[in-house]
C-alpha positions in Angstrom: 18.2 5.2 -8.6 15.4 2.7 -7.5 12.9 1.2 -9.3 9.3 2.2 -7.4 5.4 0.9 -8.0 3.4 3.1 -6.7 -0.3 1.4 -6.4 -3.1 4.0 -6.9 -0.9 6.8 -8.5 -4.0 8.7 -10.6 -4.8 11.0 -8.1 -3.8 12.6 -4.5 -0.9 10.9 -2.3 -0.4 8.3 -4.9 0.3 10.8 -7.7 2.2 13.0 -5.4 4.6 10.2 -4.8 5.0 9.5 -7.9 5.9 12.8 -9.3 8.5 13.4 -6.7 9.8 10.2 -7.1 10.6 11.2 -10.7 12.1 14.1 -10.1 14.5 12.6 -8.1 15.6 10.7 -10.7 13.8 6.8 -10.0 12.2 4.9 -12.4 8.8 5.1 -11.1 5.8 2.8 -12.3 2.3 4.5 -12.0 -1.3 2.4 -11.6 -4.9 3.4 -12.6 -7.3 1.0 -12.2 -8.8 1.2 -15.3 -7.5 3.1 -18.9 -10.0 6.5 -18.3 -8.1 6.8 -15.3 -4.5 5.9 -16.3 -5.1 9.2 -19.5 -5.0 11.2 -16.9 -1.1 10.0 -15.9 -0.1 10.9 -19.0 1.8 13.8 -17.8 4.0 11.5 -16.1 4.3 8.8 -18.5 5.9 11.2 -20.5 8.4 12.4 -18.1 9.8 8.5 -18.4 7.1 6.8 -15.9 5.8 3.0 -16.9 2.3 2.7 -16.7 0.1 -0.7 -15.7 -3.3 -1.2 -15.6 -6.0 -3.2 -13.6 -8.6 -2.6 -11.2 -8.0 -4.0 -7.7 -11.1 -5.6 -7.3 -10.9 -8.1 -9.4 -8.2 -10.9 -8.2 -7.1 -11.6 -12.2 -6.0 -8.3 -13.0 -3.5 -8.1 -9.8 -2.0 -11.5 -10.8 -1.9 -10.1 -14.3 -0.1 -7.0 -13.1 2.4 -9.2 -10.8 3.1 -11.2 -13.6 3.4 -8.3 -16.0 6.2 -6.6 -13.2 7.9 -9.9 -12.5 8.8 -10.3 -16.1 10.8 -6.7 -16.3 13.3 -5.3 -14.6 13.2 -6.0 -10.6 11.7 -3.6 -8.3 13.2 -2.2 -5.7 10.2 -0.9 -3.9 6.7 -0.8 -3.5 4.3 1.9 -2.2 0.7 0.0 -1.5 -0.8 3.3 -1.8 -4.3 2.3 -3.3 -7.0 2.0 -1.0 -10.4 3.3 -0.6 -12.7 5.2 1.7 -16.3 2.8 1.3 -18.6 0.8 0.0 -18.1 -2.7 -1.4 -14.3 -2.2 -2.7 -13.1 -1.6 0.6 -11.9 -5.2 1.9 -10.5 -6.0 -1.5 -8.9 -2.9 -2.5 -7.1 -2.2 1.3 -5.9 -5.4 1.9 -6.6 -8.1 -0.3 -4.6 -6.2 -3.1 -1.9 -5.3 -1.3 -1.6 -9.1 0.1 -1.8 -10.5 -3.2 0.7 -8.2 -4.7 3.2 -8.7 -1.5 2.8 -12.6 -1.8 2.9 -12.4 -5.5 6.2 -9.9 -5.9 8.8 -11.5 -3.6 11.3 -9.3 -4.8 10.8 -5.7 -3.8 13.4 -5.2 -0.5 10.9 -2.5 0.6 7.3 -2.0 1.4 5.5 0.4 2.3 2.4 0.2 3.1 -0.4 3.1 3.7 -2.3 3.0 6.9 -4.5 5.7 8.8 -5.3 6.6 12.4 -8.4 5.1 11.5 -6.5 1.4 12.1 -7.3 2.1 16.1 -10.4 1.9 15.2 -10.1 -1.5 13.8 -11.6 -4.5 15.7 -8.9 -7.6 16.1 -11.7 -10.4 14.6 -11.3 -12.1 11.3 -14.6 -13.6 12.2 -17.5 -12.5 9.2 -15.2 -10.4 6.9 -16.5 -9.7 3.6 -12.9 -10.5 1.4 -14.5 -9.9 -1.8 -16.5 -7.0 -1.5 -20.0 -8.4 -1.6 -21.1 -5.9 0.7 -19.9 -2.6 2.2 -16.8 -3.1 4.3 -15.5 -1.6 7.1 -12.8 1.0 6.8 -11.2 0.9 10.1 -11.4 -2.8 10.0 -9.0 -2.3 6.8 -6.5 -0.4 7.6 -6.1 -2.6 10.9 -5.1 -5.8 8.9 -2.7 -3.8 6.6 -1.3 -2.3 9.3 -0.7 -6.4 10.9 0.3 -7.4 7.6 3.6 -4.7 7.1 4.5 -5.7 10.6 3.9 -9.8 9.9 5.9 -8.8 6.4 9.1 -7.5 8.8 8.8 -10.7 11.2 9.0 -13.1 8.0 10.9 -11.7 5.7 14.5 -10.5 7.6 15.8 -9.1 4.3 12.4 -6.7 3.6 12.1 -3.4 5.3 8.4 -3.4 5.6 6.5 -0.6 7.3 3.2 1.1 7.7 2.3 4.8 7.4 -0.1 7.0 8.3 -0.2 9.9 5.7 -3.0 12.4 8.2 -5.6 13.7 7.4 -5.1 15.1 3.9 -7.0 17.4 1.2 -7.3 14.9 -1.5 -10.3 13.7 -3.2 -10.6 10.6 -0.2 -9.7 13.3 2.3 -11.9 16.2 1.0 -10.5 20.1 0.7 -11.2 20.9 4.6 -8.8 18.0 5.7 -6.5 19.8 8.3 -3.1 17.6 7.2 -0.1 18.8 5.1 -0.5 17.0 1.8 3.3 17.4 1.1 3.9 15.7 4.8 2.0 12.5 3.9 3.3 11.4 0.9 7.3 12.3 1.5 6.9 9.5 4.5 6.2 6.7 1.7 9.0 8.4 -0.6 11.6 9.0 1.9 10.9 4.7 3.3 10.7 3.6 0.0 14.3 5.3 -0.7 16.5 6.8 2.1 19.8 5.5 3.1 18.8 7.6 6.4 18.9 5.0 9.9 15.6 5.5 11.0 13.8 4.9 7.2 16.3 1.8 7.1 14.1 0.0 9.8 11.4 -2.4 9.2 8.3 -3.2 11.1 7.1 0.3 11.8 4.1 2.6 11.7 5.1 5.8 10.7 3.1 9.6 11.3 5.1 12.1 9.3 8.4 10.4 9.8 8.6 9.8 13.3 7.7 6.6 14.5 4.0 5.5 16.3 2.9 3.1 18.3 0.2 1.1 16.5 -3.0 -0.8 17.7 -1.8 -3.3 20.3 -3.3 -6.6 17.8 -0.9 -5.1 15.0 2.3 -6.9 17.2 0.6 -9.6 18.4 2.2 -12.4 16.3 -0.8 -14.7 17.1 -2.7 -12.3 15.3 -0.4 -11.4 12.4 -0.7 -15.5 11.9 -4.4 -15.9 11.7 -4.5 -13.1 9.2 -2.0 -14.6 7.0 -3.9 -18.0 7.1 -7.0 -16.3 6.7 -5.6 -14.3 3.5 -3.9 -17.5 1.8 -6.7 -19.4 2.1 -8.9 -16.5 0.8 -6.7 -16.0 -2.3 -5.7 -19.8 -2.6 -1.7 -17.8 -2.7 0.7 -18.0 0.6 2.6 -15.5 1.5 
């Protein structure tokens, strides 16, 4: 059994994960970013889930949350599934979160970290990013920089498997009910990283399309580039990976 956060769990992949994860028998902790949302994971609590709160905008409640984790039981994984499709919360919910809570949480020995084929997309330049949502930020833009950071994660931490994966294009509410994807496909990726004793999901450094391995955007290796985002973020969040 493994002890799992999974970010973002109220709804679609994140909820999806969750469930099967405790059905298998791991001692899952859910995430709603505020306590309307996290009523509706009540179902799961229930069923023996732990529950935290906090809205991944705001930098205080992620510390609050990494402090409230760090002072139980050690995880064993973490699914950065939170994330978000527009507007202002983009930057801060797709990466800066997931940064904070990865420099934050040294513990975890496996990441997981959600991606998209939008990450192609993504333009290499730090230059005139938005980190705190002031404005709308740029989705593709996103999901290149946490695609960088699971593989920087890999290169500097040997004892982490850390990987990237791209769930499709799924029916949830992000996705919308035309989405052509398998729902069930995206999210047993994240499970079967976060858990499986199998070869392949004991690698690190990859980014992952229904459980066979992709190549990413070519800046996601570039280690020049993994550094300048990692400066880039500490200095952001005044916290060092």
């Amino acid at each position: 059994m493994s002890r799992i956060l999974v970010t973002g769990s109220a709804d679609g992949l994140g909820r999806a994960a969750a469930d099967s994860l405790l059905s298998a028998g791991h001692d899952v902790i859910v995430h709603a970013r505020n306590h309307e949302r996290a009523a509706g994971l009540d179902a799961l609590v229930g069923r023996g889930a732990h529950l935290v709160v906090g809205d991944f905008t705001d930098r205080d409640a992620l510390r609050h949350i990494a402090a409230e984790l760090n002072d139980t039981q050690p995880l064993d994984a973490v699914i950065h599934n939170a994330g978000v499709w527009s507007g202002r919360p983009v930057m801060p919910v797709n990466i800066i979160a997931p940064y904070l809570l990865t420099a934050l949480l040294p513990g975890p020995r496996r990441l997981v970290y959600l991606s998209s084929s939008s990450h192609f997309r993504g333009h290499p330049s730090l230059a005139g990013i938005d980190w705190r949502g002031e404005r709308a930020g740029s989705y593709s833009d996103s999901k290149l920089f946490v695609t960088t950071l699971a593989a920087a994660v890999a290169r500097l931490r040997p004892g982490t498997l850390s990987n990237a994966v791209d769930p499709g294009w799924v029916p949830t509410k992000m996705g919308g009910p035309g989405a052509p994807d398998d729902l069930e496909l995206g999210h047993r990726t994240q499970e079967w990283l976060a858990t499986s004793e199998e070869p392949q999901a004991l690698s690190t450094g990859g980014y992952w399309y229904h459980r066979q391995r992709q190549q990413p955007h070519r800046a996601v290796h570039d280690e020049a580039f993994q550094d300048r985002l990692l400066q880039t973020l500490a200095e952001e969040t005044d916290t060092a990976l």
